[in-house]
TILOKOL-944786 format. One line per 5 residues: number of its first residue (from 1); their letters; for each residue x, y, z of N, C-alpha, C, O. Coordinates in nm, 2 decimals, m for minus. Layout:
N
NUM	a	X Y Z X Y Z X Y Z X Y Z | ...
// end
This chain:
117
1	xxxxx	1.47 0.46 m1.58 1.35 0.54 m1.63 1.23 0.49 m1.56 1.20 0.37 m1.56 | 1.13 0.58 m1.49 1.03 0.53 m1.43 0.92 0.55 m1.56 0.95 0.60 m1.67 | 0.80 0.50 m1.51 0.71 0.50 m1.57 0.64 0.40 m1.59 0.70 0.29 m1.60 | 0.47 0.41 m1.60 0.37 0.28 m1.56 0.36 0.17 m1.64 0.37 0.18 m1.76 | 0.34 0.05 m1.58 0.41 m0.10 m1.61 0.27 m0.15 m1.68 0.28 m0.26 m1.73
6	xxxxx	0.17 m0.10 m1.68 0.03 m0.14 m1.71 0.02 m0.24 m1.80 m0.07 m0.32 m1.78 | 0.09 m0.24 m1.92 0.04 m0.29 m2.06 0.12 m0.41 m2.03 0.12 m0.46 m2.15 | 0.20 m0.50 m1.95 0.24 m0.59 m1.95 0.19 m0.69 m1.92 0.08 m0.66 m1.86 | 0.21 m0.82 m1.93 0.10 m0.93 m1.93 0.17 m1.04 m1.81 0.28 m1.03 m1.77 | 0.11 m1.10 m1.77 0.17 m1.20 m1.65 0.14 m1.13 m1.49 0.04 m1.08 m1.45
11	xxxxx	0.25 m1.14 m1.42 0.23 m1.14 m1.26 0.23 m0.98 m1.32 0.13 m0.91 m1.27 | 0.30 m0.93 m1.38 0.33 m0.79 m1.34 0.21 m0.72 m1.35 0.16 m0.65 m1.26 | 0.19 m0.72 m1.46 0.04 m0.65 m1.51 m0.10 m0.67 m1.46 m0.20 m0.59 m1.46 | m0.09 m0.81 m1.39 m0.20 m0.84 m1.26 m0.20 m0.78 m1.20 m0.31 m0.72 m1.18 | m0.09 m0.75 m1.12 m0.08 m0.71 m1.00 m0.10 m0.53 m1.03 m0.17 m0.46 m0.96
16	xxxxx	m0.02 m0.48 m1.13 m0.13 m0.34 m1.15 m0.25 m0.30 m1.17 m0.32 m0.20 m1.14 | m0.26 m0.42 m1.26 m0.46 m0.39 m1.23 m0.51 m0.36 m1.08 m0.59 m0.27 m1.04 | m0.43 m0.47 m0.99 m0.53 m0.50 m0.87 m0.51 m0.38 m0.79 m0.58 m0.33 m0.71 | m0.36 m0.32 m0.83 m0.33 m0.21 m0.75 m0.37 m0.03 m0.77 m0.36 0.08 m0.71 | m0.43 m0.11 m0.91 m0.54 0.06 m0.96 m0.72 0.03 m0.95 m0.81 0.11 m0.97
21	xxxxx	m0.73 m0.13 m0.88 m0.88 m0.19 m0.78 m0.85 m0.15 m0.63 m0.94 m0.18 m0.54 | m0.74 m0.10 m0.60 m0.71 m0.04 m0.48 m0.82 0.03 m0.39 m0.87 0.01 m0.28 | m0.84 0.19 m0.52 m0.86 0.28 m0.52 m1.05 0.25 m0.50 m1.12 0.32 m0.42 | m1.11 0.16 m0.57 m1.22 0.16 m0.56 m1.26 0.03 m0.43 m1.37 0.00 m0.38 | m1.17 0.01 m0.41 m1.18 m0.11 m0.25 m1.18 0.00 m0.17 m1.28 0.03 m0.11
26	xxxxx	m1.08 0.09 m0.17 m1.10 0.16 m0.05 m1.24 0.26 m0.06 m1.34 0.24 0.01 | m1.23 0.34 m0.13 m1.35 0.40 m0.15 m1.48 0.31 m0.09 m1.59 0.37 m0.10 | m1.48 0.20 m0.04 m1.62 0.11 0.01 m1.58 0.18 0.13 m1.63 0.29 0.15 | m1.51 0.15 0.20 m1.48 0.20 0.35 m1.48 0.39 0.36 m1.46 0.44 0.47 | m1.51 0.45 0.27 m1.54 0.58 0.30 m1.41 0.62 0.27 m1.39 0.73 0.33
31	xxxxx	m1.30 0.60 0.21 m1.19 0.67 0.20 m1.09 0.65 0.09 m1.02 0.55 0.07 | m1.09 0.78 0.00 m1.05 0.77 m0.16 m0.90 0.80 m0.17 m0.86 0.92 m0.17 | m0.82 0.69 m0.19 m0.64 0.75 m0.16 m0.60 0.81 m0.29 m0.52 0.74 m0.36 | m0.66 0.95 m0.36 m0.60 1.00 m0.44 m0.46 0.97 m0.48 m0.44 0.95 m0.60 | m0.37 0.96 m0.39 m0.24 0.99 m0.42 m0.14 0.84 m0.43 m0.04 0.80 m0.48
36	xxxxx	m0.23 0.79 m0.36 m0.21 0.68 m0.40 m0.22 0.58 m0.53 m0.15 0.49 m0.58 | m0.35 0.66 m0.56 m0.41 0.58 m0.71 m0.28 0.69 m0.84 m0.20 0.65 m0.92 | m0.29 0.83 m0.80 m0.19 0.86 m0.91 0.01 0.79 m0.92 0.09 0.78 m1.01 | 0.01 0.78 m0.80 0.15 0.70 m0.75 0.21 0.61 m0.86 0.32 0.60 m0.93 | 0.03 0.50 m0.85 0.04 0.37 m0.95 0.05 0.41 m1.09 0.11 0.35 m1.18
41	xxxxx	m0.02 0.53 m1.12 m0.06 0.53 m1.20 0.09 0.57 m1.33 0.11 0.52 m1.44 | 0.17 0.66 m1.23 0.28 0.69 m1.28 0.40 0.65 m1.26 0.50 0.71 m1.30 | 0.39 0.52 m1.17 0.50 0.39 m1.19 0.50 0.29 m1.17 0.59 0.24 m1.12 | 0.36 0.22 m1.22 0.35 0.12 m1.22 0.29 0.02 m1.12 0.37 0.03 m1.03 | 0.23 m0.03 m1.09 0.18 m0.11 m0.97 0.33 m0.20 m0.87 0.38 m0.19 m0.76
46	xxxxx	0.35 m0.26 m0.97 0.50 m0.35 m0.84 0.62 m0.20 m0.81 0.71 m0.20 m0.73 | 0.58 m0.10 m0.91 0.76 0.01 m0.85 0.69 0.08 m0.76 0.76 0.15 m0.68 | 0.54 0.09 m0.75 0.46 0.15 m0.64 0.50 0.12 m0.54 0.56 0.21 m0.47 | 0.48 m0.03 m0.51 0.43 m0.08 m0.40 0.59 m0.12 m0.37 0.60 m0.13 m0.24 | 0.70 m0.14 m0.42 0.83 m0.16 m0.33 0.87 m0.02 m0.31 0.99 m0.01 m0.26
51	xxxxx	0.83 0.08 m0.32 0.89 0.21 m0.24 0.81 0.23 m0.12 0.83 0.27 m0.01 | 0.66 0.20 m0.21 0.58 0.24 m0.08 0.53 0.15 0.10 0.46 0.18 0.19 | 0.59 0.04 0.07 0.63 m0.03 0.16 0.71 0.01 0.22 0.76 m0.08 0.30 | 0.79 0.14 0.23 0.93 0.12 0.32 0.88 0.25 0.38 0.96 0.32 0.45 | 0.73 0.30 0.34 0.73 0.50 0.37 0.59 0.44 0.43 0.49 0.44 0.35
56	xxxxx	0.59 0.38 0.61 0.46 0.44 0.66 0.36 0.56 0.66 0.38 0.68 0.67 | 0.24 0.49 0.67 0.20 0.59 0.64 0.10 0.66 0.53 0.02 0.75 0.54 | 0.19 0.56 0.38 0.12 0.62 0.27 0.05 0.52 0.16 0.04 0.54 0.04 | 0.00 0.42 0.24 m0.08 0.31 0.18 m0.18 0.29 0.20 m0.25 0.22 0.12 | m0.24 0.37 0.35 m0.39 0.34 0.39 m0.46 0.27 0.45 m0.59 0.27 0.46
61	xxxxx	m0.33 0.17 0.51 m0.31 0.04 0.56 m0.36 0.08 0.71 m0.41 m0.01 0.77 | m0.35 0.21 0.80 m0.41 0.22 0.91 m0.54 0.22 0.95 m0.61 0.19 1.05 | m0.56 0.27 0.81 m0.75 0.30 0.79 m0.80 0.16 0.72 m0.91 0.13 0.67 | m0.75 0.12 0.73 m0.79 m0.06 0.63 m0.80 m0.14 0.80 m0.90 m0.20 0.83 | m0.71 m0.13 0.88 m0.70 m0.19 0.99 m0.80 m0.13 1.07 m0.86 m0.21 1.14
66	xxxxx	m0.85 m0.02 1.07 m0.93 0.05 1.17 m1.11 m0.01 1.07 m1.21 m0.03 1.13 | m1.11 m0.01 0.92 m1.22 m0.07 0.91 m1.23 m0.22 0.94 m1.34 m0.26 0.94 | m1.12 m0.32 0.96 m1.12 m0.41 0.98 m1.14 m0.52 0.90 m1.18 m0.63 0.92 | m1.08 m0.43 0.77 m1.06 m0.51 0.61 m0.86 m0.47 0.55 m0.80 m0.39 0.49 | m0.84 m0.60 0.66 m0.66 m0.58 0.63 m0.61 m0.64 0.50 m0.49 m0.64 0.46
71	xxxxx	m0.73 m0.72 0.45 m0.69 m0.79 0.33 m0.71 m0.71 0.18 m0.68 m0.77 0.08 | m0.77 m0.58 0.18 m0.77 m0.51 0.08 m0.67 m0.39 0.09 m0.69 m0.28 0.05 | m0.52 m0.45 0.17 m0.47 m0.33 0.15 m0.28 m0.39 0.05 m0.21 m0.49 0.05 | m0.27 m0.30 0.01 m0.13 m0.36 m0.09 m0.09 m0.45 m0.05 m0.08 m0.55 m0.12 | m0.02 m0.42 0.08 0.04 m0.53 0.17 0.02 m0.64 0.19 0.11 m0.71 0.22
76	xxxxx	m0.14 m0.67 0.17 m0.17 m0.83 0.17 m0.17 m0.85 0.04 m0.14 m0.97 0.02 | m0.21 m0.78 m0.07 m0.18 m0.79 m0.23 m0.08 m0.83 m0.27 m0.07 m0.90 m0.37 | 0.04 m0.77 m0.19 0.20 m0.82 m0.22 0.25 m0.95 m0.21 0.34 m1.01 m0.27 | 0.16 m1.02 m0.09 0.18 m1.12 m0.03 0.12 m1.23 m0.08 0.18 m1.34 m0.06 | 0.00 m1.23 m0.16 m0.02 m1.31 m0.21 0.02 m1.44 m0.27 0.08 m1.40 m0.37
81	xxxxx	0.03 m1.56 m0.27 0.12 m1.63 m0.40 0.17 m1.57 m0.56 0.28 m1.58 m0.60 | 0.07 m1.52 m0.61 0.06 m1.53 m0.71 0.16 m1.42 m0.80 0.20 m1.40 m0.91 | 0.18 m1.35 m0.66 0.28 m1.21 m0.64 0.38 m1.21 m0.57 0.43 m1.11 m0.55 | 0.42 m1.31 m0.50 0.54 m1.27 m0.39 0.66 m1.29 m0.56 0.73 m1.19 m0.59 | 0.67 m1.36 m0.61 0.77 m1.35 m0.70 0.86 m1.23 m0.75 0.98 m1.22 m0.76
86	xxxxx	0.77 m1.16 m0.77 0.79 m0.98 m0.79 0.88 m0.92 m0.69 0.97 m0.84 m0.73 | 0.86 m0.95 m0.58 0.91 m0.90 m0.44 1.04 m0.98 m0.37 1.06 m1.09 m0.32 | 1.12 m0.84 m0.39 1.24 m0.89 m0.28 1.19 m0.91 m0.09 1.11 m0.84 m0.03 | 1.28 m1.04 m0.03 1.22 m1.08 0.09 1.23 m0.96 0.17 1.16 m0.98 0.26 | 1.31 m0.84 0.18 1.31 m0.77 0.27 1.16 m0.69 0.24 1.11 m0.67 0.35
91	xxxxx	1.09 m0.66 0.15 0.97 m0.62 0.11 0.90 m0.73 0.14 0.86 m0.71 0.25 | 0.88 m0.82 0.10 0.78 m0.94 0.17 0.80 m0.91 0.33 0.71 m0.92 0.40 | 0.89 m0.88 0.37 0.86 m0.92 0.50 0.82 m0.78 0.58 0.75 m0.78 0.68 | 0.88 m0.63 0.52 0.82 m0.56 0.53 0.65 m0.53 0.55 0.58 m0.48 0.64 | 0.63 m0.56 0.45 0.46 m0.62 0.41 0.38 m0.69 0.54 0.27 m0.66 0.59
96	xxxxx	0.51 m0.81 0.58 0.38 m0.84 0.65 0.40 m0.84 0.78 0.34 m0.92 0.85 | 0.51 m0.74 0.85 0.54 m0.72 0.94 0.44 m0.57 0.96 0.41 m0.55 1.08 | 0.41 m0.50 0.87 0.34 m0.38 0.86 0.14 m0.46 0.86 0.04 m0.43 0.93 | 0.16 m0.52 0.81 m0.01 m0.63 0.84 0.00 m0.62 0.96 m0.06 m0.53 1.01 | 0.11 m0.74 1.07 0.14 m0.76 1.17 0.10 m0.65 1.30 0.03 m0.66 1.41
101	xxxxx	0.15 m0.58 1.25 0.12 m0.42 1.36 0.04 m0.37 1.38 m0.01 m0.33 1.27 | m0.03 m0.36 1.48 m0.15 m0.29 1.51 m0.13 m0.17 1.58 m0.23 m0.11 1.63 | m0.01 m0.11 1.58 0.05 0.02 1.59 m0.04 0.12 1.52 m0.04 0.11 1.40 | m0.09 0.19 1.56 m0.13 0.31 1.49 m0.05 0.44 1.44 m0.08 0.52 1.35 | 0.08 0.45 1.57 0.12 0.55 1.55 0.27 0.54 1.48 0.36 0.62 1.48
106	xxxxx	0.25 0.41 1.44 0.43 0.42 1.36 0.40 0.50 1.19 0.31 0.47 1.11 | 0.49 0.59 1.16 0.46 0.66 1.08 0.40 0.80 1.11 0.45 0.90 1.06 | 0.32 0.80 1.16 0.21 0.90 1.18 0.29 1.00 1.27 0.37 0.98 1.36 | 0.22 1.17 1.21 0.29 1.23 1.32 0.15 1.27 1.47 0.03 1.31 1.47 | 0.22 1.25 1.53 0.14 1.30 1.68 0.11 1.44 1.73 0.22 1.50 1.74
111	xxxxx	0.00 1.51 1.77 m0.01 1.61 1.78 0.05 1.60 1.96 0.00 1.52 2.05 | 0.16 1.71 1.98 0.16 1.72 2.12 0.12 1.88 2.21 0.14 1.99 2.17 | 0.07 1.85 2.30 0.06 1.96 2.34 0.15 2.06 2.42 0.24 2.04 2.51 | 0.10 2.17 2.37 0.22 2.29 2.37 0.17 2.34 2.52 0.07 2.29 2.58 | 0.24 2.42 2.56 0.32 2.53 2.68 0.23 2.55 2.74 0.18 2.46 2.80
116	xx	0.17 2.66 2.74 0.11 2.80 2.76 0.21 2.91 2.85 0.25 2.88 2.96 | 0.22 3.01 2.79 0.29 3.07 2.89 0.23 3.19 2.94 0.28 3.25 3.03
// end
C-alpha cells in the first residue's frame, strides 16, 4: 500500500520533511517542481526518492546542475550520512553516479531535425 510517510519520526520522517524543503530550494533558482512536490507528497519522501532515482529526468537535478547548486537536489539529500541507511546501495550509487554526470542529455528527449521535402 503506498501512501505518505510524513508523520514518522527518526531518519524517515527527516528526510520527508527535507524532501517537501525541496520544493522551496528550488523555487530560489527560478524553478517550482510541481510534480515533484505532489510525488512526495503522495508517497512519502524515502518511496519518492527510490523510484525517482532510477527515472531521469524527474528530479530537477539538470536544472540544479545548470544553477550550480548540486547540493540542493535529492540526490545529494539521499547521500547524506544521516540518510544513506534508508537506501539500498544500488540507489546510493545511483544517486551519486547521477551527481557525477554532467550529461545533460541522459534522460531528456532531443529535438531532431526533420526532412523537408
Amino acid at each position: 500500500m503506498r501512501g505518505p510517510r510524513s508523520a514518522g519520526q527518526g531518519a524517515e520522517g527527516r528526510f520527508h520533511q527535507e524532501m517537501m524543503g525541496l520544493y522551496d530550494r528550488f523555487a530560489d533558482t527560478g524553478f517550482r517542481p510541481v510534480l515533484l512536490r505532489r510525488f512526495v507528497l503522495l508517497n512519502g519522501g524515502v518511496a519518492a526518492a527510490k523510484e525517482l532515482v532510477f527515472k531521469p529526468g524527474t528530479t530537477g537535478l539538470e536544472r540544479l546542475l545548470d544553477a550550480g547548486k548540486p547540493e540542493l537536489s535529492m540526490e545529494a539529500l539521499m547521500l547524506r550520512p544521516e540518510y544513506r541507511s534508508l537506501f539500498s546501495e544500488p540507489e546510493l550509487k545511483e544517486a551519486t553516479q547521477r551527481l557525477a554526470s554532467r550529461s545533460r542529455s541522459r534522460g531528456r528527449l532531443q529535438a531532431q531535425p526533420t526532412e523537408r521535402k
